[in-house]
Backbone as JSON, one array per atom type, in Angstrom:
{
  "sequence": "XXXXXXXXXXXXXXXXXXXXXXXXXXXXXXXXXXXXXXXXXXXXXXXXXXXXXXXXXXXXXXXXXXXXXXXXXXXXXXXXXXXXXXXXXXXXXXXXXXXXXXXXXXXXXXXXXXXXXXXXXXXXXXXXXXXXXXXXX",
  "N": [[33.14, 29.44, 17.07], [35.38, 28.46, 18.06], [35.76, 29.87, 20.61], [33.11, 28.63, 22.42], [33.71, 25.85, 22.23], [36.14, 26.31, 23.74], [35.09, 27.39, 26.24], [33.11, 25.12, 26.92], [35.0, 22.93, 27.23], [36.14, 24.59, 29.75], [33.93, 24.44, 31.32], [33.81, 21.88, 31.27], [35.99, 20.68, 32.84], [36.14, 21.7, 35.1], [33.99, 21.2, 36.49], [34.33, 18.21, 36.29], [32.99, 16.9, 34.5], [29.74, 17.12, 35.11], [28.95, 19.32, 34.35], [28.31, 19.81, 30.78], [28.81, 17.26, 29.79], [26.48, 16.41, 28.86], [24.96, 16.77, 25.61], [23.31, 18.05, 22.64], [21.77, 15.71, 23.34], [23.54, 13.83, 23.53], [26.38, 12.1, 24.68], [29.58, 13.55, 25.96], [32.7, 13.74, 25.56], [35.98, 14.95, 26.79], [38.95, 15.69, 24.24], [42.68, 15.28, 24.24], [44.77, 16.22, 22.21], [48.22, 15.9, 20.54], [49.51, 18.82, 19.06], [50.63, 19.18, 16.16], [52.51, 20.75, 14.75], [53.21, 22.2, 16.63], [53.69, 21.1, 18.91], [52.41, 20.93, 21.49], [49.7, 20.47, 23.7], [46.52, 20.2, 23.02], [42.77, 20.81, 23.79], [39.97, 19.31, 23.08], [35.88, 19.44, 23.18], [34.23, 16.71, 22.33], [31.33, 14.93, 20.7], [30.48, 11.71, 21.52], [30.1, 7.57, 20.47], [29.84, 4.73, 22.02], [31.59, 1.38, 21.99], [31.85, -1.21, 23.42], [35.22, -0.72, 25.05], [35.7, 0.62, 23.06], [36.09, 3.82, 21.93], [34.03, 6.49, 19.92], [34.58, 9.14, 17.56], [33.75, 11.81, 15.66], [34.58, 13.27, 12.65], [34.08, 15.8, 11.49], [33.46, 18.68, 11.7], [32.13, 20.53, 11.32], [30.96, 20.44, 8.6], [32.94, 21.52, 7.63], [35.29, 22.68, 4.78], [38.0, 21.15, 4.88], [39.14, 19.18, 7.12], [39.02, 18.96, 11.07], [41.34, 20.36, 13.08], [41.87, 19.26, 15.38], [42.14, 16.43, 14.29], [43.82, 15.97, 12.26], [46.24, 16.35, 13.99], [45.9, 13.95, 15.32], [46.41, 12.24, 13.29], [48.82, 13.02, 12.73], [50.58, 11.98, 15.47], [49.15, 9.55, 17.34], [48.78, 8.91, 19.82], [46.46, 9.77, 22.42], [44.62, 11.59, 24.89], [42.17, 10.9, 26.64], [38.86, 12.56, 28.73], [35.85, 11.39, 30.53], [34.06, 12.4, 32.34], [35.03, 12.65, 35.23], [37.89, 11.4, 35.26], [40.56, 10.36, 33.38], [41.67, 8.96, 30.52], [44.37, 7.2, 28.93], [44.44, 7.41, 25.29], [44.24, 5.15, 21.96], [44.68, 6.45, 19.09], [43.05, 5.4, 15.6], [41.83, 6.16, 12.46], [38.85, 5.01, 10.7], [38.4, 1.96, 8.68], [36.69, 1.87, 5.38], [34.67, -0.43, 5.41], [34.18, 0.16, 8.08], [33.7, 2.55, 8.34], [31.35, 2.56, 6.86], [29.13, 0.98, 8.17], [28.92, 2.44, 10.8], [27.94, 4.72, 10.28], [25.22, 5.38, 9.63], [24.71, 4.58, 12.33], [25.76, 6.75, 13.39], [24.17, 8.73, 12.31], [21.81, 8.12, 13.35], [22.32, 8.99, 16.12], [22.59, 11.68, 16.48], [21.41, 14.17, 13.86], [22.19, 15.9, 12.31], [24.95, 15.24, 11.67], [24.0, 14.49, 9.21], [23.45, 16.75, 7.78], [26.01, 17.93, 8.02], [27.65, 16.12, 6.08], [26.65, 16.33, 3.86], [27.18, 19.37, 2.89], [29.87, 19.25, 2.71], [32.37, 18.51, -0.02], [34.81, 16.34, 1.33], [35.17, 12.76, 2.41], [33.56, 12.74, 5.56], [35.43, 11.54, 8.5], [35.31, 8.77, 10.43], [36.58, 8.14, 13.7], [38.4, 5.93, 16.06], [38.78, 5.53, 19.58], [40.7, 3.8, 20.69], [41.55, 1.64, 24.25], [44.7, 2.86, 25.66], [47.57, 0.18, 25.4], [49.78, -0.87, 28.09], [52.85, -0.5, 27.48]],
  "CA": [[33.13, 28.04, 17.47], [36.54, 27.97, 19.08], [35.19, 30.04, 22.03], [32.23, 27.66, 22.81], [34.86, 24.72, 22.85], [37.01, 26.61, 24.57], [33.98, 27.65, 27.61], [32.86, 23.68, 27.24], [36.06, 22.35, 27.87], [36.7, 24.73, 30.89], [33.32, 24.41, 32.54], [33.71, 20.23, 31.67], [37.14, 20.08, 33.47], [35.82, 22.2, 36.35], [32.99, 20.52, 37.03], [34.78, 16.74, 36.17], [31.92, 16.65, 33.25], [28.95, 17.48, 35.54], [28.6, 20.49, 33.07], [28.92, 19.13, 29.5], [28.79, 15.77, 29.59], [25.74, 15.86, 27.26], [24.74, 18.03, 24.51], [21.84, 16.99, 21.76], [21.3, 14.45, 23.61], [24.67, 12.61, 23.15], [27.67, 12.29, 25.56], [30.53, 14.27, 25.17], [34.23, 13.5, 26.05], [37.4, 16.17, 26.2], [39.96, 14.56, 23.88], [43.58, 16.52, 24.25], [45.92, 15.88, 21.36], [49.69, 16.62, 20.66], [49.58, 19.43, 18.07], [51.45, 18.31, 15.16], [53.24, 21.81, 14.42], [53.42, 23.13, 17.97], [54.09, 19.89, 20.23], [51.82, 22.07, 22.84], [48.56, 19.52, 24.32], [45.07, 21.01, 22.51], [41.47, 20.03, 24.29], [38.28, 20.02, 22.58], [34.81, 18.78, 23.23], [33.52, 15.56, 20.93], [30.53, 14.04, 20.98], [31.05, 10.22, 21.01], [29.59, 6.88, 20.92], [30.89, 3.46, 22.19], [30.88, -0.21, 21.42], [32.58, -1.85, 24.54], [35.81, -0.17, 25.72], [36.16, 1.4, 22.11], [35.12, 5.17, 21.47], [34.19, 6.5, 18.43], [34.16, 10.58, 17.25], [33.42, 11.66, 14.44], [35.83, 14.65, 12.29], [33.06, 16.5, 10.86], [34.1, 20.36, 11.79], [30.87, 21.33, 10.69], [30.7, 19.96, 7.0], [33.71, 22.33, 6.41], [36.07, 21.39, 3.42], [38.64, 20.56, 5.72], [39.29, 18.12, 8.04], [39.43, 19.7, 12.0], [42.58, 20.7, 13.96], [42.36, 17.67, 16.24], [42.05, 14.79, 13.45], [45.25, 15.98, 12.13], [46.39, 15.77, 14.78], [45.77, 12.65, 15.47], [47.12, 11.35, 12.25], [50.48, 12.96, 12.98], [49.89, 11.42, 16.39], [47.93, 8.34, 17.43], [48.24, 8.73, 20.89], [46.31, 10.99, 22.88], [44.22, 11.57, 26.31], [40.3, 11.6, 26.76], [38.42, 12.94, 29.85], [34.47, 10.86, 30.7], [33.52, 12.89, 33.69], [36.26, 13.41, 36.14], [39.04, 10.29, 34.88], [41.21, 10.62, 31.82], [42.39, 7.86, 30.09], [45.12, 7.19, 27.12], [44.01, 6.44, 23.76], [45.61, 5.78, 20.49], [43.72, 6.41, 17.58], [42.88, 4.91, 14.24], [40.8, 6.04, 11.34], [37.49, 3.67, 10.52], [38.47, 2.15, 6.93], [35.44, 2.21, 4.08], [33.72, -0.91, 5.54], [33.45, 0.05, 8.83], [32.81, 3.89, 8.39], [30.12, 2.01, 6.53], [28.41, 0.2, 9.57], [28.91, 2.84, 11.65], [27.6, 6.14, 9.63], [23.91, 5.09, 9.87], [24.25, 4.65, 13.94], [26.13, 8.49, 13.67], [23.58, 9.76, 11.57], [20.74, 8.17, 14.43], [22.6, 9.78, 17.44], [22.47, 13.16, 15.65], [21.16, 14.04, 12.7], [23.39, 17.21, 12.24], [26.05, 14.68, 10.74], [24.1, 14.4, 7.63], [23.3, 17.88, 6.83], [27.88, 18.07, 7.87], [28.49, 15.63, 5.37], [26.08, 17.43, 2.74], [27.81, 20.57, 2.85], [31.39, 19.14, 2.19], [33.1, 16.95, -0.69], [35.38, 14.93, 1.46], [34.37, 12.15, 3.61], [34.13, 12.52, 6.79], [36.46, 10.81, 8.93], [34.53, 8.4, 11.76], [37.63, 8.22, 14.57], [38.23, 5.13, 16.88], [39.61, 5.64, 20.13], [41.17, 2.54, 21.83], [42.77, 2.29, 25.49], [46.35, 2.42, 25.06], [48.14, -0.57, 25.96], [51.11, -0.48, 28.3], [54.17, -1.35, 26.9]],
  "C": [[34.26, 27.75, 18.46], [36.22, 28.71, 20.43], [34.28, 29.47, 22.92], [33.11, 26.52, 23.22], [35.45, 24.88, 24.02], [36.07, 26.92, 25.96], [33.38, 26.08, 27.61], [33.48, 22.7, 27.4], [36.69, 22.78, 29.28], [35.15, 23.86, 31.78], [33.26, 22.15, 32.68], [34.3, 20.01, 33.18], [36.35, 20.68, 35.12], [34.87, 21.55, 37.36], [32.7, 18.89, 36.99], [33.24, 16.2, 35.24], [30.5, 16.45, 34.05], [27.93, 18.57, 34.28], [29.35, 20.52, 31.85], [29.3, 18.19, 28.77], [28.06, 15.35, 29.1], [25.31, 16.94, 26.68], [24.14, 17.17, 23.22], [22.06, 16.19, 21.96], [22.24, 13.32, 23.31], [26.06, 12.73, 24.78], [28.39, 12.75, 25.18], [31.47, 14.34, 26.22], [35.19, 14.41, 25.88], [38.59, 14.66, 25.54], [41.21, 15.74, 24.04], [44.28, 15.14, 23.37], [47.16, 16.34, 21.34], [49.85, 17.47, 19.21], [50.68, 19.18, 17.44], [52.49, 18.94, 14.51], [53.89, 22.33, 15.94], [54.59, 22.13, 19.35], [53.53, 20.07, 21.53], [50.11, 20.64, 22.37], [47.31, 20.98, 23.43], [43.82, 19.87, 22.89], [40.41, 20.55, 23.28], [37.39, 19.05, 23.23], [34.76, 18.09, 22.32], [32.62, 15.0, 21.51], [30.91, 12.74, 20.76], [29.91, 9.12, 21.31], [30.88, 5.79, 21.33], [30.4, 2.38, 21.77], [32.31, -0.75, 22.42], [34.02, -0.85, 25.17], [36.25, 0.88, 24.42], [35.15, 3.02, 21.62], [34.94, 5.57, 20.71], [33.63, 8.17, 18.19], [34.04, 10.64, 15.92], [34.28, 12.79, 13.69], [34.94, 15.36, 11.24], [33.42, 17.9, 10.59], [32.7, 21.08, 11.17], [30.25, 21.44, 9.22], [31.96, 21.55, 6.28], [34.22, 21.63, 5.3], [36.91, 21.12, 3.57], [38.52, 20.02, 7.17], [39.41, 19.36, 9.64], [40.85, 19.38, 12.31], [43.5, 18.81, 14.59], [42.44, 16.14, 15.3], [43.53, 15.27, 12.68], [46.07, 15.77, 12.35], [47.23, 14.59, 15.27], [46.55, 11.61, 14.63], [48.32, 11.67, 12.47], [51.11, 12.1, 14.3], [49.11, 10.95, 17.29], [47.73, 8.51, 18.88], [47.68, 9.89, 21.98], [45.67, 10.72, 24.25], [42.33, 11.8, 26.17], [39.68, 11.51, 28.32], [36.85, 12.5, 29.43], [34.92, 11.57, 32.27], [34.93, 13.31, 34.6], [37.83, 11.92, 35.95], [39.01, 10.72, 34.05], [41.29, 8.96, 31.89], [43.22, 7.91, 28.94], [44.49, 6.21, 26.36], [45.21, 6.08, 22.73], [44.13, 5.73, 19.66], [43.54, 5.86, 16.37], [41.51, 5.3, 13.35], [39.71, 4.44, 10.51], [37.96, 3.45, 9.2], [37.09, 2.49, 6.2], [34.48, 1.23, 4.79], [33.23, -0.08, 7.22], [33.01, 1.43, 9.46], [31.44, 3.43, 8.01], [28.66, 1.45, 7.33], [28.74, 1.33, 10.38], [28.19, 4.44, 11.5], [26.33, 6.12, 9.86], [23.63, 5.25, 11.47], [24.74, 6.32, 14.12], [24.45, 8.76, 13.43], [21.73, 9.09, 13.14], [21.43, 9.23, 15.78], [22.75, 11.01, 17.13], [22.81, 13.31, 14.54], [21.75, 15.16, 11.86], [24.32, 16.9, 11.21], [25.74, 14.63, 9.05], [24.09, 15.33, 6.91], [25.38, 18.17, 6.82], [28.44, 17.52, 6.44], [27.87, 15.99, 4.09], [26.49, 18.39, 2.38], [29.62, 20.52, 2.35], [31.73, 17.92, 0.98], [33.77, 15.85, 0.12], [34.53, 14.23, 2.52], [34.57, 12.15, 5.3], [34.67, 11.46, 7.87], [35.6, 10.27, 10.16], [36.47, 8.14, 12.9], [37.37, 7.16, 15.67], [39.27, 5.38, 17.88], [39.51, 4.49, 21.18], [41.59, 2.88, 23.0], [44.18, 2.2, 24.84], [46.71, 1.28, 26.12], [49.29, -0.36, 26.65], [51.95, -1.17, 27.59], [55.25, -2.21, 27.69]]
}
């Protein structure tokens, strides 16, 4: 899996998301985080949806029984970078609470149906992920 990422994050960047900008039929954004042990930038592919300027991934990892790399991450820190086609932008991040993983798990589970056999395969819940712009300060 980490070699696929790793070949769909180069040929994104190369090709400013020409190649890789959709996959089953969803869009798909590079997010780079600040590794939370390392302090060293890490890219992956995510599929995402939106609801106005807010993005939303999902921390699935494949219905392992841990959480991925990058949502860790994330929780150690909120603010990170996402690439739509050839622009980045800064995010910060926040975890969906209970209601509005709630309202939002049903529209996952329509934009690929993958998520439900993910969240079948693991006890915890998976984590829906909101990524805001960052505000300047």
């Amino acid at each position: 899996m980490k070699h696929l990422s790793t070949l769909h994050t180069v040929l994104f960047r190369a090709t400013n998301g020409v190649l890789g900008r959709r996959l089953v039929n969803n869009d798909m954004l590079l997010l780079t985080t600040t590794g939370r042990a390392s302090g060293r930038s890490h890219t992956v592919p995510l599929l995402y949806l939106s609801e106005g300027d807010t993005l939303t991934v999902i921390a699935s990892y494949g219905g392992r029984p841990h959480h991925p790399d990058w949502f860790a991450n994330l929780v150690a820190e909120p603010a990170a970078v996402v690439q739509l086609r050839g622009s980045r932008h800064p995010v910060v991040a926040r975890t969906a609470n209970a209601s509005e993983r709630a309202k939002w798990w049903s529209r996952i589970e329509r934009a690929y149906a993958g998520y439900t056999k993910y969240q079948s395969r693991t006890d915890r819940e998976i984590p829906v992920v909101f990524l805001e712009p960052a505000r300047p300060s």
